[in-house]
VMD Tcl script that builds the backbone (N, CA, C; Angstrom):
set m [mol new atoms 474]
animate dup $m
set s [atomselect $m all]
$s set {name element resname resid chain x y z} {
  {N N UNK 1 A 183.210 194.383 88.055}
  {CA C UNK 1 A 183.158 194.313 89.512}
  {C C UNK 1 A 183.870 195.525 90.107}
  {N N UNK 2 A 183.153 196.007 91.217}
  {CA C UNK 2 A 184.008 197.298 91.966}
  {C C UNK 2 A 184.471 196.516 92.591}
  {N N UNK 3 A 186.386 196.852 92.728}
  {CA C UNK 3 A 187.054 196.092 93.819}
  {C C UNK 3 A 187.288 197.234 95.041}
  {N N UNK 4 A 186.869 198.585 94.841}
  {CA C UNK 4 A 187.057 199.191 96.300}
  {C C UNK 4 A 186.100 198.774 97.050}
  {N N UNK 5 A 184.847 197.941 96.691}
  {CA C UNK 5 A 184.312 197.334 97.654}
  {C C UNK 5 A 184.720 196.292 98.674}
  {N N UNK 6 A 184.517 196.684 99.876}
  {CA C UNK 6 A 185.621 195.770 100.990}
  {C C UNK 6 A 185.001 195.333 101.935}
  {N N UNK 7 A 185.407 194.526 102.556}
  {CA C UNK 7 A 184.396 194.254 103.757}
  {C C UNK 7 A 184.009 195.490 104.760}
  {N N UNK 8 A 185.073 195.846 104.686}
  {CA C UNK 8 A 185.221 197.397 105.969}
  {C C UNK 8 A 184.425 198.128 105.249}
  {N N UNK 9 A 184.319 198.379 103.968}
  {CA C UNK 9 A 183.391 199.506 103.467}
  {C C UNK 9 A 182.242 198.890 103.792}
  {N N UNK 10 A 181.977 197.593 103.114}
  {CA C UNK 10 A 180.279 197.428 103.535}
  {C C UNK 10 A 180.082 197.597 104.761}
  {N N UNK 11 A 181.054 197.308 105.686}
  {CA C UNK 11 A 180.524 197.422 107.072}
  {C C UNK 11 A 179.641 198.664 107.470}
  {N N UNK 12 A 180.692 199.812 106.922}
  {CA C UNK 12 A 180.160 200.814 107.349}
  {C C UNK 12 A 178.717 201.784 106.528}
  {N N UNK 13 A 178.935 201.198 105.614}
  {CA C UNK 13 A 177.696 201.020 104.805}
  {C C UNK 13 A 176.097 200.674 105.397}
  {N N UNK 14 A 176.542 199.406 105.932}
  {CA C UNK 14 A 175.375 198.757 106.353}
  {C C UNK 14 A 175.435 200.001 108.101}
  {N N UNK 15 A 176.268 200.352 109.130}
  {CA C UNK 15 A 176.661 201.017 109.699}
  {C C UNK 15 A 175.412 202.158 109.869}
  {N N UNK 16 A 175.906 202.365 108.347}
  {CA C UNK 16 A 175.131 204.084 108.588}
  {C C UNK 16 A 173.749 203.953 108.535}
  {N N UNK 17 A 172.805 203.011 107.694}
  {CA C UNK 17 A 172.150 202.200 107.803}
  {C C UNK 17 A 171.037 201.886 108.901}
  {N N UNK 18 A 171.734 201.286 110.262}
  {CA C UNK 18 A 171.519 200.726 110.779}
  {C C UNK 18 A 171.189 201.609 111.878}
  {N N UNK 19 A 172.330 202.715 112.262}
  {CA C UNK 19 A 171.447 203.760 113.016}
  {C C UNK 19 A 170.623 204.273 113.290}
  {N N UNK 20 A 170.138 204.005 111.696}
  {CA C UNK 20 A 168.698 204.829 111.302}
  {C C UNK 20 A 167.152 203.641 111.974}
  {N N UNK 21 A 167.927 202.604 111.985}
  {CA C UNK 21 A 167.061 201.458 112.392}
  {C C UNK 21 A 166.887 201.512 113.926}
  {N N UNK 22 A 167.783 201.305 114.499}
  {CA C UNK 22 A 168.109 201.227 116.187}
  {C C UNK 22 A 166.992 202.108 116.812}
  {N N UNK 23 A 166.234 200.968 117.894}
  {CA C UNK 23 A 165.444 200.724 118.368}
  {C C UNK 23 A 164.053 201.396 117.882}
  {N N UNK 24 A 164.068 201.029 116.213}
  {CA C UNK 24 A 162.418 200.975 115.847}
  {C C UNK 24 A 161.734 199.499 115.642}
  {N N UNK 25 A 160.586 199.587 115.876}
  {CA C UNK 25 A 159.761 198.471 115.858}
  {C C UNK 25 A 159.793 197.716 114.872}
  {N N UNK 26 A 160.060 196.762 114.710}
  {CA C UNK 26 A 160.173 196.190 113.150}
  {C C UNK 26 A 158.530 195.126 112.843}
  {N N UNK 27 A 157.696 196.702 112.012}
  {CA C UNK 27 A 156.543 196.278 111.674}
  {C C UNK 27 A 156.415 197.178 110.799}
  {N N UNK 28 A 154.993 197.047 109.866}
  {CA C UNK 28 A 154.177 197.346 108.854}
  {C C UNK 28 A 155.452 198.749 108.645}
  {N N UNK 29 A 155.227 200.095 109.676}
  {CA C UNK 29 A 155.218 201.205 109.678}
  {C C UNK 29 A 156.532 201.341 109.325}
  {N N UNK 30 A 157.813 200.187 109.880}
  {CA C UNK 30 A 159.185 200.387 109.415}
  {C C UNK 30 A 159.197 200.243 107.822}
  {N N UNK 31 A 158.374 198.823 107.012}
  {CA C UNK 31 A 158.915 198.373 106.228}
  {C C UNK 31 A 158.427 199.427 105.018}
  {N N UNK 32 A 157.012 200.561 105.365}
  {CA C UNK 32 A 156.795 201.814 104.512}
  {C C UNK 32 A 158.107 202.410 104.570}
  {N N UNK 33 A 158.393 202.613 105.602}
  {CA C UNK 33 A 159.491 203.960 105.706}
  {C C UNK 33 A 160.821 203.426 105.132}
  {N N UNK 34 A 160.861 202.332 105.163}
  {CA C UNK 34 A 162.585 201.984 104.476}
  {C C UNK 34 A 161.810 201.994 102.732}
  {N N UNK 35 A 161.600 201.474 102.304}
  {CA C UNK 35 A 160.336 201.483 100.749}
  {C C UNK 35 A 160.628 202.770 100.400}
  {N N UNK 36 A 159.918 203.924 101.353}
  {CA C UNK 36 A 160.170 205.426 101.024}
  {C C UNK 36 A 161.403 205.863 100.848}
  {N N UNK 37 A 162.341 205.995 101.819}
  {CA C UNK 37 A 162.960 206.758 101.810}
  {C C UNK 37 A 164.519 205.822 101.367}
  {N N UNK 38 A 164.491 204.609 101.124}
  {CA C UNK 38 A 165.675 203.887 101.002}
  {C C UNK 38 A 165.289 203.349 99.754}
  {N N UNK 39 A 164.329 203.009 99.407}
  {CA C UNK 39 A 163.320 201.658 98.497}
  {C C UNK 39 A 164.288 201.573 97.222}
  {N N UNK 40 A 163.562 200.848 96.493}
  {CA C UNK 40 A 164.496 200.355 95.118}
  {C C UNK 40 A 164.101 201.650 94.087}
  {N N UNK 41 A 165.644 201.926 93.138}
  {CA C UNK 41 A 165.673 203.646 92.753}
  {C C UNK 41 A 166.220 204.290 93.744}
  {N N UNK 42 A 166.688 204.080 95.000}
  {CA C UNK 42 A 167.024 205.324 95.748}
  {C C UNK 42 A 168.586 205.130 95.615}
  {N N UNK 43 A 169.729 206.132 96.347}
  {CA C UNK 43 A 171.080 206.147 96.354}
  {C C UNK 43 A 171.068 204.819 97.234}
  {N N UNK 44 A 170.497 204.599 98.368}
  {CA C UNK 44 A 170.876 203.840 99.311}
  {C C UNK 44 A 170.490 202.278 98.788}
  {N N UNK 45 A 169.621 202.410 98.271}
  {CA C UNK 45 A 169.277 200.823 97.213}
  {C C UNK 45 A 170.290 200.662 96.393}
  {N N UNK 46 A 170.832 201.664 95.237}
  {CA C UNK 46 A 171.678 201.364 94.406}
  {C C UNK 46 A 173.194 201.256 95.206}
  {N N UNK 47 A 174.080 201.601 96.260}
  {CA C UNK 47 A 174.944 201.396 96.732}
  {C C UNK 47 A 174.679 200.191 97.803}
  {N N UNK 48 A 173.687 199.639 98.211}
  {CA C UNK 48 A 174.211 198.313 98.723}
  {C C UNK 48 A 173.881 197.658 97.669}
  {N N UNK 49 A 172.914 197.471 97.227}
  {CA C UNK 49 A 172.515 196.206 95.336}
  {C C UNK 49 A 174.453 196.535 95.584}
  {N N UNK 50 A 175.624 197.127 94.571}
  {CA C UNK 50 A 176.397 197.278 94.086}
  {C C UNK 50 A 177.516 197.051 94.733}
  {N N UNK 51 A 177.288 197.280 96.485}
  {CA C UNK 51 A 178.008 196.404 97.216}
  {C C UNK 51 A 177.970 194.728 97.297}
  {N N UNK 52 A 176.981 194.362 97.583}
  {CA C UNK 52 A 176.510 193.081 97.379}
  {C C UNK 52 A 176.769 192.255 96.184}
  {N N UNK 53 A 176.286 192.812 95.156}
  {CA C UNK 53 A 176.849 192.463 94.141}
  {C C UNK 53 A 178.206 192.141 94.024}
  {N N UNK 54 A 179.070 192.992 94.298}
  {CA C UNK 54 A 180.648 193.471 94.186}
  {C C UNK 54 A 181.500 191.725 95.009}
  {N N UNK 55 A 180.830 191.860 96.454}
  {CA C UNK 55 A 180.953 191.269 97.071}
  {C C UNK 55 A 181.221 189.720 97.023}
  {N N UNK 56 A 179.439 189.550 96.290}
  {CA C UNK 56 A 179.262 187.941 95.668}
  {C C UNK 56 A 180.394 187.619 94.847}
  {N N UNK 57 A 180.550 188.529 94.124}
  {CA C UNK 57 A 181.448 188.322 92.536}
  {C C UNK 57 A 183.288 188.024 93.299}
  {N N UNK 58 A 183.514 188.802 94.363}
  {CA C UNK 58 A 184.760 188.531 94.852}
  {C C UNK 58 A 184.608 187.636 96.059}
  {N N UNK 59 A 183.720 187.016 96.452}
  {CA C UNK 59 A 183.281 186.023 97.156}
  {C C UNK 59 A 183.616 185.929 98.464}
  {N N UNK 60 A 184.034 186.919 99.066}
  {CA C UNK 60 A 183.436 187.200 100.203}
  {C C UNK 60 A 182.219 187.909 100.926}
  {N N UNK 61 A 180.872 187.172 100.155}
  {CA C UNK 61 A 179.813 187.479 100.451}
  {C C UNK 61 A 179.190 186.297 99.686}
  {N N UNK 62 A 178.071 185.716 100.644}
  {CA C UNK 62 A 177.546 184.693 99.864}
  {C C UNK 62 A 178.258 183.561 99.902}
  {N N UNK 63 A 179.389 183.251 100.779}
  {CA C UNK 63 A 180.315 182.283 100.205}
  {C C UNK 63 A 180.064 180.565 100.523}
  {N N UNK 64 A 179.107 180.324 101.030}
  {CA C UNK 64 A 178.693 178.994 101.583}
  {C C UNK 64 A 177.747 178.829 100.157}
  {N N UNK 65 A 177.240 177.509 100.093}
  {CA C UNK 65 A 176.284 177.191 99.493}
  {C C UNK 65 A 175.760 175.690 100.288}
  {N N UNK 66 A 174.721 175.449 100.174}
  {CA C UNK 66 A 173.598 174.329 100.745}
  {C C UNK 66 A 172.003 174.308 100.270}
  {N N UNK 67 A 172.479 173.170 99.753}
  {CA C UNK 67 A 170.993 173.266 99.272}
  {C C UNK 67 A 170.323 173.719 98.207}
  {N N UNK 68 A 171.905 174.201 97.068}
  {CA C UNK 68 A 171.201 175.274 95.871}
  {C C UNK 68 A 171.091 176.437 96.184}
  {N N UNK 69 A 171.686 176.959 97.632}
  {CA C UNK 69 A 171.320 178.639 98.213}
  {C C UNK 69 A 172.577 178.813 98.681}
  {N N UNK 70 A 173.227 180.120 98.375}
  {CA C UNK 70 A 174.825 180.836 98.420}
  {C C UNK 70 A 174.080 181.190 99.731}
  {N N UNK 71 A 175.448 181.525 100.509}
  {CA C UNK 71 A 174.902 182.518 101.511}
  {C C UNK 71 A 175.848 182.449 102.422}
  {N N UNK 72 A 175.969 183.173 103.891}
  {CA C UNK 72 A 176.838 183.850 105.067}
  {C C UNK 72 A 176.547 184.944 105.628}
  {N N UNK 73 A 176.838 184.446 106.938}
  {CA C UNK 73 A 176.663 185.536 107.676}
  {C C UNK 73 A 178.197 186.774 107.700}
  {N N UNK 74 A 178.324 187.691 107.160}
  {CA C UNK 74 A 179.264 189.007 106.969}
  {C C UNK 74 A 179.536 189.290 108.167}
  {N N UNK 75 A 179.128 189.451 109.346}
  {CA C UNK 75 A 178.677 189.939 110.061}
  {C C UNK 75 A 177.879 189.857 111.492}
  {N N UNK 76 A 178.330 189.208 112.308}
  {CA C UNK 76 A 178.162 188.701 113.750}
  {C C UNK 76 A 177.344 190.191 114.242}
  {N N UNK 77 A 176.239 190.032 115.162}
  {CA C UNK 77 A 175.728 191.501 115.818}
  {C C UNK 77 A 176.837 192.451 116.583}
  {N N UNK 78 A 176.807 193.608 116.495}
  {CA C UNK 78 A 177.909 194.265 116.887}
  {C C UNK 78 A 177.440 195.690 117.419}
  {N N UNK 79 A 177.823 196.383 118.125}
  {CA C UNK 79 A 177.442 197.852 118.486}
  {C C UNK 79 A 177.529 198.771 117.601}
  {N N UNK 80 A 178.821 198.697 116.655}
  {CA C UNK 80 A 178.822 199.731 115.592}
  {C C UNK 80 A 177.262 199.169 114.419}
  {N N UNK 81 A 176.668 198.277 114.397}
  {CA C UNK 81 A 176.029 197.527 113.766}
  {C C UNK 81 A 174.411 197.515 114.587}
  {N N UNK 82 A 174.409 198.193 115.537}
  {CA C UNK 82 A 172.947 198.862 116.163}
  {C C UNK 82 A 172.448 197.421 116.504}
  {N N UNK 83 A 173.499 196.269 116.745}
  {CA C UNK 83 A 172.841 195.351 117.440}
  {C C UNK 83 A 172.373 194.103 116.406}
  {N N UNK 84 A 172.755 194.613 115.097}
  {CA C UNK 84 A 171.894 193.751 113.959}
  {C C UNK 84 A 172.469 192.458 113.269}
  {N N UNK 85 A 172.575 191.692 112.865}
  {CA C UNK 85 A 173.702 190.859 112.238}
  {C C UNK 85 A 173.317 191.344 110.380}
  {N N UNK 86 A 174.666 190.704 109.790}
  {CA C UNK 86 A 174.398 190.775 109.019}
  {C C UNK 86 A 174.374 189.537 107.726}
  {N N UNK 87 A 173.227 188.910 107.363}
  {CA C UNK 87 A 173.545 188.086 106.272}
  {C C UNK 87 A 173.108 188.545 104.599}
  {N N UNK 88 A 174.065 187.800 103.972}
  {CA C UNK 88 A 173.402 187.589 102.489}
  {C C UNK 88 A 172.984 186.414 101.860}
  {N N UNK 89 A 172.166 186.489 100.926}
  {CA C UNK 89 A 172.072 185.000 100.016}
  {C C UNK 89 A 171.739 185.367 98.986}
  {N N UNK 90 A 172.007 184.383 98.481}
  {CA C UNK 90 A 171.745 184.436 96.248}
  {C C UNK 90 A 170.790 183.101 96.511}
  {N N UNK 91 A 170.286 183.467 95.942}
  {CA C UNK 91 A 168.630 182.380 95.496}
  {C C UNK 91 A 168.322 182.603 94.217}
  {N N UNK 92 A 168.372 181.358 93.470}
  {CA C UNK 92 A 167.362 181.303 92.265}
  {C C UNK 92 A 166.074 180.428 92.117}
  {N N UNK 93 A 165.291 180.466 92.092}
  {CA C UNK 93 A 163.888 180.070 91.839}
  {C C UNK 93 A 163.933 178.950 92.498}
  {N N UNK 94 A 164.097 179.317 94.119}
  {CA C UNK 94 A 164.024 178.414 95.605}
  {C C UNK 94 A 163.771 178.570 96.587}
  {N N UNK 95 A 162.979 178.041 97.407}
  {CA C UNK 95 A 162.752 177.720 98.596}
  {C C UNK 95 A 163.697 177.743 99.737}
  {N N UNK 96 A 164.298 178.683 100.529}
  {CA C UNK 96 A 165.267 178.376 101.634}
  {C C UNK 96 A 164.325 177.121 102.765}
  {N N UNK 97 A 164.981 176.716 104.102}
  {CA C UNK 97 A 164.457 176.285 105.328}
  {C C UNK 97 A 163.858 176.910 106.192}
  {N N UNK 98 A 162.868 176.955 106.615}
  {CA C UNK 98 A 161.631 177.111 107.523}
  {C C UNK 98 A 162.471 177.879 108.568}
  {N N UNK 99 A 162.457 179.183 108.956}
  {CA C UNK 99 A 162.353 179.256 110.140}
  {C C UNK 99 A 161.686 180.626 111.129}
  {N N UNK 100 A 161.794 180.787 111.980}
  {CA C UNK 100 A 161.415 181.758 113.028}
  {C C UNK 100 A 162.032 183.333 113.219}
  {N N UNK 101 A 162.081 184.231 113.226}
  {CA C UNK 101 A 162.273 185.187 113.597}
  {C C UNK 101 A 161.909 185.758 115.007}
  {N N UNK 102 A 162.288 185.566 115.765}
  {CA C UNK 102 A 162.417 185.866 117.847}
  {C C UNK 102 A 162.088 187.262 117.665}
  {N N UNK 103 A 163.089 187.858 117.200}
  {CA C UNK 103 A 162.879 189.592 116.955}
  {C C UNK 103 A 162.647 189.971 115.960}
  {N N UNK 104 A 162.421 189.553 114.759}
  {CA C UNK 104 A 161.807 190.270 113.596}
  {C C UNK 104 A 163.306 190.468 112.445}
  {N N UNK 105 A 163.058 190.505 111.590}
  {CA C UNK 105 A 164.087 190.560 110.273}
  {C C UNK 105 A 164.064 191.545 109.455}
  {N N UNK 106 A 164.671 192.583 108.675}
  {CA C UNK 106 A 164.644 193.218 107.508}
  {C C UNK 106 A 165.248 193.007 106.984}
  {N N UNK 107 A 164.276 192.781 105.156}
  {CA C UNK 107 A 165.159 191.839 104.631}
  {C C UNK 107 A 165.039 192.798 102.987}
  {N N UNK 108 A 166.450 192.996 102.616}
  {CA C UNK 108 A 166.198 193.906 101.660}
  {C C UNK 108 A 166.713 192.981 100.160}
  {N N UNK 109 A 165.938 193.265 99.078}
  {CA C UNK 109 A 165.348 192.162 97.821}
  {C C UNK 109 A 165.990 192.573 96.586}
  {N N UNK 110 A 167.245 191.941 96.306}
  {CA C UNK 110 A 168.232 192.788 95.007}
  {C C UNK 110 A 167.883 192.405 93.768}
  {N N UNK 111 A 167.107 191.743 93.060}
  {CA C UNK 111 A 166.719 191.191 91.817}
  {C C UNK 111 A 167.772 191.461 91.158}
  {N N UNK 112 A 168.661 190.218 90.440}
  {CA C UNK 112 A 169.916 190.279 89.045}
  {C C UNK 112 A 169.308 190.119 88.302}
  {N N UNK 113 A 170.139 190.443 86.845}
  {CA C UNK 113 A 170.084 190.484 86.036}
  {C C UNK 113 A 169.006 190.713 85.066}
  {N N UNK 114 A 168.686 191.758 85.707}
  {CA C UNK 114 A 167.401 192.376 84.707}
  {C C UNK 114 A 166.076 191.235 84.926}
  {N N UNK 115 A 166.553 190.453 86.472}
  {CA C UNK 115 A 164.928 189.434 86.395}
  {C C UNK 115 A 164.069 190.126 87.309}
  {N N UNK 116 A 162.593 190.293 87.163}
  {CA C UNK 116 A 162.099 190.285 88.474}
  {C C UNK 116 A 161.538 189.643 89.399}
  {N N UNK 117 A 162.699 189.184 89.794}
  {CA C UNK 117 A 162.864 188.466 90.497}
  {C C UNK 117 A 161.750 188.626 91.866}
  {N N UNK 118 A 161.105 188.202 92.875}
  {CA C UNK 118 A 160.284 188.634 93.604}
  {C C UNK 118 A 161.091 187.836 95.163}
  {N N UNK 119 A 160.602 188.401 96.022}
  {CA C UNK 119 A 161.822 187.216 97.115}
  {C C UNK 119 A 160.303 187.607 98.396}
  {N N UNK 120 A 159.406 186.416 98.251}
  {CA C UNK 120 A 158.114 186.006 99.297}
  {C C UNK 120 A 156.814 187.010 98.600}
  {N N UNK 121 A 157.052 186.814 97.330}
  {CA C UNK 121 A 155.959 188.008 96.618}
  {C C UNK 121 A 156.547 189.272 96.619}
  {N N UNK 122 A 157.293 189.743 97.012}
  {CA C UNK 122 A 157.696 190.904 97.171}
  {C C UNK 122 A 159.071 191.447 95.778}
  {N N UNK 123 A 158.721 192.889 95.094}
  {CA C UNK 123 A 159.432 193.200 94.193}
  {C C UNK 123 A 160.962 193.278 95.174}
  {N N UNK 124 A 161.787 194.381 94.010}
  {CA C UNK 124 A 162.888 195.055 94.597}
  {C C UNK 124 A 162.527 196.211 95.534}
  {N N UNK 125 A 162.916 196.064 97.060}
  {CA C UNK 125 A 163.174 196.839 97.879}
  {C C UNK 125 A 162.902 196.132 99.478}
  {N N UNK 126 A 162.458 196.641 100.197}
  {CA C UNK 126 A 162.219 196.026 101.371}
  {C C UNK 126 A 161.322 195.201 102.105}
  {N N UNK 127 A 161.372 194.229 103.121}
  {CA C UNK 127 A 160.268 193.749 103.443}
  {C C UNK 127 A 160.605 193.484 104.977}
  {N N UNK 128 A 159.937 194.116 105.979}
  {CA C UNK 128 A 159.765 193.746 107.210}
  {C C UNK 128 A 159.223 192.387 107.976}
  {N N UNK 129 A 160.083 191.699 108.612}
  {CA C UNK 129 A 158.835 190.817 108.976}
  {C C UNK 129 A 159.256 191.037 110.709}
  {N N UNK 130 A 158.083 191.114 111.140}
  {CA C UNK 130 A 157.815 191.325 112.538}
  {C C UNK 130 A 157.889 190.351 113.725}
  {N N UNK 131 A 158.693 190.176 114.660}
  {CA C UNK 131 A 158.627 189.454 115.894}
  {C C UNK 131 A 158.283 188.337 115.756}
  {N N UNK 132 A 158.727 187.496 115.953}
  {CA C UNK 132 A 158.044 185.959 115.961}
  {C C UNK 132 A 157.453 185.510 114.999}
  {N N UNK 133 A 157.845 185.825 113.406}
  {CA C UNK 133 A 157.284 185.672 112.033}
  {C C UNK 133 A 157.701 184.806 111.765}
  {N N UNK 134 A 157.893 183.591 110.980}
  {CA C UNK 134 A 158.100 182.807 110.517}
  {C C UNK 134 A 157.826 182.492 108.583}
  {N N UNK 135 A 158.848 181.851 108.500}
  {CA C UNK 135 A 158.215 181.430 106.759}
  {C C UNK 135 A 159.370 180.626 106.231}
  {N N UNK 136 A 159.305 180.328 104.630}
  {CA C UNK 136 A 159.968 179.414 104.247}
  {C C UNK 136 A 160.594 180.475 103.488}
  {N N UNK 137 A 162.142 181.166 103.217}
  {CA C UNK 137 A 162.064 182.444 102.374}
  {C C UNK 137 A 162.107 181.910 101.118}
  {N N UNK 138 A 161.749 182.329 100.008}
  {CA C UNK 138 A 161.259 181.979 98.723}
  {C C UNK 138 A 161.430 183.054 97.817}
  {N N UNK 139 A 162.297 182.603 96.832}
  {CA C UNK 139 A 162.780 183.715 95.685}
  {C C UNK 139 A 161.983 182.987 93.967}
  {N N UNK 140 A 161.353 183.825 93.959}
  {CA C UNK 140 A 160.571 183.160 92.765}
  {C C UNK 140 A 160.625 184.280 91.250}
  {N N UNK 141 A 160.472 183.938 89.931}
  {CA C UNK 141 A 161.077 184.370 88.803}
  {C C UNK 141 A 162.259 184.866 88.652}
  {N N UNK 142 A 163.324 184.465 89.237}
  {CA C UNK 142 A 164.715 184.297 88.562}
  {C C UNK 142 A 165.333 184.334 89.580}
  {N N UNK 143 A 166.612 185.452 89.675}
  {CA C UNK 143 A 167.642 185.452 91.193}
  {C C UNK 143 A 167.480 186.546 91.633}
  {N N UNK 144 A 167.985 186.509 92.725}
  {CA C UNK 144 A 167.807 187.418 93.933}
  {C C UNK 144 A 169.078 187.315 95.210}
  {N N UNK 145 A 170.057 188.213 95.248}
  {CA C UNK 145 A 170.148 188.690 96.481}
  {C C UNK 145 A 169.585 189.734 97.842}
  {N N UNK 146 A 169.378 188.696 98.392}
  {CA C UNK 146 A 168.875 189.418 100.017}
  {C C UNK 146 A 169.884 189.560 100.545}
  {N N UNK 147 A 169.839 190.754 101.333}
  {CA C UNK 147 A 170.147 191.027 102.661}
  {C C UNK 147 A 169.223 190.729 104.026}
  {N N UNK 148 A 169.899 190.178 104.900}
  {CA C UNK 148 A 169.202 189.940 106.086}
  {C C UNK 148 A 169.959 190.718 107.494}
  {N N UNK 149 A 168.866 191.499 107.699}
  {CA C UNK 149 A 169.242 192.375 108.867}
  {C C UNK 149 A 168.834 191.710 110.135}
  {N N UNK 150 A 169.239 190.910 111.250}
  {CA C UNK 150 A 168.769 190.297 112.409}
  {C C UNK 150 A 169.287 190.926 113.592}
  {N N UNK 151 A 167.941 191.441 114.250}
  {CA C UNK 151 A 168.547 192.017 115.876}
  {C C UNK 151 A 168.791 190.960 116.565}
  {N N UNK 152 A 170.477 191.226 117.302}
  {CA C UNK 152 A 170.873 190.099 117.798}
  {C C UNK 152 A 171.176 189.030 117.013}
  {N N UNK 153 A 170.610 188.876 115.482}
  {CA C UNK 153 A 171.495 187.514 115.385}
  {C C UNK 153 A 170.569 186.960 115.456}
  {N N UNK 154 A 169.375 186.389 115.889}
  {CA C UNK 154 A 168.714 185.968 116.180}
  {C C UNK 154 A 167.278 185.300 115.010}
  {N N UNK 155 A 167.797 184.106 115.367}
  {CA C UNK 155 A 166.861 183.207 114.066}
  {C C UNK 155 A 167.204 181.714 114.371}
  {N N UNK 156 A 165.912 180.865 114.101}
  {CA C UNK 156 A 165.375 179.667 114.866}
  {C C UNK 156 A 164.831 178.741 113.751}
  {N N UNK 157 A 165.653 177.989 113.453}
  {CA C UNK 157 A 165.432 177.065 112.240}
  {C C UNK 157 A 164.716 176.064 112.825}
  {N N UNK 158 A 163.558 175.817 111.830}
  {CA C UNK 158 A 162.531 174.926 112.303}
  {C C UNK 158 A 162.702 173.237 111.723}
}
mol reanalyze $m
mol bondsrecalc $m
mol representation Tube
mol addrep $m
């Protein structure tokens, strides 16, 4: 486990991040461009995976569980934070609760331990979901930490 990983570091982590996000559309065209230029293999994939990771393991990240699903919000929406909140969860071969997205989510897909893990069909790296999307999130062939990026915070359990 890296213990210089800290909350303050991820903050600013996710931080630098997030700038890059602030005020783009969160559709099709974002979730290419984070894939490209962030996607799984890149520096910016391998330093949050390793934050996150770091995190779970010293348990301030992930630290709730319900339902068979770790998880917490890190991270209330904030200005240094481009408006976004921040959550994580550990899922193994489960089904989260139904809900809504008001403003849309990016949700980035850490597959452990050498599984590939898939989190809504989707490999390791990013997945956009757009405005008023909805679903059940679903991590299927092994575990998976997500990150959940929410403008505003904003999410509507069905």
């Amino acid at each position: 486990m890296d213990s210089t990983v800290t909350p303050e570091s991820f903050r600013q982590q996710i931080a630098t991040l997030t700038a890059q996000l602030a005020g783009r559309t969160l559709d099709s065209t974002l979730d290419a461009w984070l894939n490209r230029e962030h996607g799984a293999g890149s520096a910016t994939f391998k330093a949050l995976a390793a934050a996150c990771e770091a995190g779970v393991a010293a348990g301030w990240l992930a630290n709730r569980e319900g339902g068979g699903i770790k998880y917490g919000r890190i991270f209330k929406p904030a200005p240094d934070l481009h408006g976004f909140s921040v959550d994580v969860v550990d899922m193994t071969d489960i089904a989260g609760p139904h809900h809504v997205h008001p403003k849309g989510e990016i949700d980035l897909v850490m597959p452990q331990g050498g599984s590939g893990a898939k989190f809504d069909g989707r490999p390791a790296g990013w997945l956009v979901c757009p405005p008023g999307s909805a679903h059940r999130p679903t991590v299927t062939e092994g575990r998976a930490l997500v990150l959940y990026l929410l403008p505003e915070g904003q999410i509507q359990f069905t």
